[in-house]
N, C-alpha and C positions, 0 to 999 in steps of 0.2 A: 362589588369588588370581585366576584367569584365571576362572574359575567367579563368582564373587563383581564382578569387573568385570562379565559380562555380564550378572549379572540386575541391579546397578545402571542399564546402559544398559537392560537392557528397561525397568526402574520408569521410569526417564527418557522414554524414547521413549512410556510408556503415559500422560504426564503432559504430552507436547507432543500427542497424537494428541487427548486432550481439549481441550487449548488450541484444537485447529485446528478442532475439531469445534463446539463454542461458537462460536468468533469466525464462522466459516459460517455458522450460524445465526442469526447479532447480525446477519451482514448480510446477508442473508437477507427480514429483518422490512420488510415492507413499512410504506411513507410514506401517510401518511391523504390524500390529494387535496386541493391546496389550492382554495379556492373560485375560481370562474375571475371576472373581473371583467369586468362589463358595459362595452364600448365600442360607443358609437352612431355611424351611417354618417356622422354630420353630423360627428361629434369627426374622425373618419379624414379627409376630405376638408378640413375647416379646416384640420389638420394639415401637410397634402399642399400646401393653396394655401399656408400660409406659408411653405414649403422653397424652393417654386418661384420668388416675385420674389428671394430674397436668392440663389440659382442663376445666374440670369440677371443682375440686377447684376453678380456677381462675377464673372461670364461678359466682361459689356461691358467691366467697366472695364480688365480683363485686357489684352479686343481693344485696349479705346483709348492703353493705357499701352505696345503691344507688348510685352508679357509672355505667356512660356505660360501656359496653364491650370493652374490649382493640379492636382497629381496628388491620385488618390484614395489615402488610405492601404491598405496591404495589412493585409487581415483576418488572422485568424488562423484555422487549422485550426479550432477551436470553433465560431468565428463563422462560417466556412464549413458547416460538416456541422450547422446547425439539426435534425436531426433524432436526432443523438447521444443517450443517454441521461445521464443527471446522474450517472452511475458512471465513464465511459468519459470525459468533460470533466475531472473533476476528476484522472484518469489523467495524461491528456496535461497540467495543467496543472501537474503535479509538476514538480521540478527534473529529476529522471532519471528520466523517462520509462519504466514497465516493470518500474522496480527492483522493485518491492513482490513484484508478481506474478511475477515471475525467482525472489526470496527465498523463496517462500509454495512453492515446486515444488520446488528445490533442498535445502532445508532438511530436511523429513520424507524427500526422495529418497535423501540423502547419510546418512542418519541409518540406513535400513534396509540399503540396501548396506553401510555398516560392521557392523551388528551380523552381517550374515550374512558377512562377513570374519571377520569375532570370532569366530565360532559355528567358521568353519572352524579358524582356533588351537586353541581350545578341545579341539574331536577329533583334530587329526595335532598339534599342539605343534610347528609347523613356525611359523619366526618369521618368516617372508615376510609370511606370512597375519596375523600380531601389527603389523608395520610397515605395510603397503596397509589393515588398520582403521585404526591410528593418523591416516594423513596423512588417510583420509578423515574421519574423527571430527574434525579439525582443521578438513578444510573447512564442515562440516556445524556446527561452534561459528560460522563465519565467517558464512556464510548466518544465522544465527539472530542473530546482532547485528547483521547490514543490516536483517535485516525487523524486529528491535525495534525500532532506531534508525527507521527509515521512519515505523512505527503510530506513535513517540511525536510525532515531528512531524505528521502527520496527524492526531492528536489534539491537541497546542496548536494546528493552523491552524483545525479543527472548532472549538475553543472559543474562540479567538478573533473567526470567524465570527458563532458566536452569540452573540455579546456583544456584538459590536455591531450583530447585528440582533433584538437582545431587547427594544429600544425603538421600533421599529418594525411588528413581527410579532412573534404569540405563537410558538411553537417549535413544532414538531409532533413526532409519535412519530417515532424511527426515527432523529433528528440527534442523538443524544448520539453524544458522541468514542465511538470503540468503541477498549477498554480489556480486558484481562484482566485478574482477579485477583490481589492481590496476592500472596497467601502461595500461590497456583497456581503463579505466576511466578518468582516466589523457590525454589523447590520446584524445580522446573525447570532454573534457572542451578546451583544447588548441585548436581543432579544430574548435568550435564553436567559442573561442573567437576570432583566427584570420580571420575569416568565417566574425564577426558582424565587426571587424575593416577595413576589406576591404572595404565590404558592406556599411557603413559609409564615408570612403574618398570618395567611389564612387557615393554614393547619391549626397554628397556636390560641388564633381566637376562634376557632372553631367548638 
């Protein structure tokens, strides 16, 4: 049974290493350049002169009401780092900041360290090495439902996105939600879960 646990978790593990391997790749695919749009010195400077009287009124009438100066709003990290790439904004613009990519390392990390715990049951049947896979097999399920749970909402916020700028601009290569498979993914959960239920009997009667 201990034999039969681990080549399920290998099929498993050989079933997320593709997952990770694909989604790499999906994102990966480079975005077709959008066409830059011609602005003329005149548009910029008109621009500039009409910032500049409603400044200075708002300036005066401040002084003349004795009021401070309106404060300027504090930007945001994005708005500050103008030279950020459009991977590394929509990062920071998540709720939890980092989770994805925390999940994306942890996940296959926790995954190999238990099988090679497992491997060690396997040849000494010494059930230390059966319980130190289990807990890690546990975290390693835990990791893979944050970064599910992550891509799914980063894929409704991507589709949400383009929905509402689908009547504005056409879409370009490379903005679809990135998604895996379903019967990949499915394949995967079953695999883990029967993966954690062996791992489980085996602990117990170990």
């Amino acid at each position: 049974m201990a034999v039969a646990a681990l080549l399920l978790w290998l099929f498993t593990a050989a079933i997320g290493a593709y997952l990770l391997v694909t989604a790499i790749h999906a994102g990966n695919a480079e975005r077709e350049p959008e066409e830059p749009v011609p602005v003329s010195a005149e548009q910029i400077a008109r621009a500039l002169a009409a910032r500049a009287p409603a400044r200075s009124r708002g300036a005066a009438a401040a002084k003349g009401h004795g009021a401070a100066p309106e404060a300027r709003p504090k930007l945001s990290r994005n708005e500050r780092d103008i030279f950020a790439p459009a991977s590394l904004r929509q990062a920071r613009s998540e709720p939890l900041p980092g989770l994805k990519d925390l999940a994306e390392f942890t996940h296959p990390a926790l995954a190999l360290i238990g099988i090679g715990f497992w491997l060690g049951y396997v040849v000494s049947r010494d059930r230390l090495f059966a319980v130190i896979g289990l807990g890690i097999l546990l975290g390693a399920i835990c990791a893979g439902v944050s970064l599910f749970t992550v891509n799914t909402r980063a894929a409704r916020r991507a589709a949400a996105d383009a929905d509402s700028d689908a009547d504005s601009a056409p879409s370009a290569d490379g903005t679809a939600p990135l998604t895996a498979a379903p019967l990949v993914l499915t394949l995967h959960a079953i695999g883990a879960t029967l993966t954690l239920l062996f791992a489980v009997l085996i602990a117990v009667r170990a």
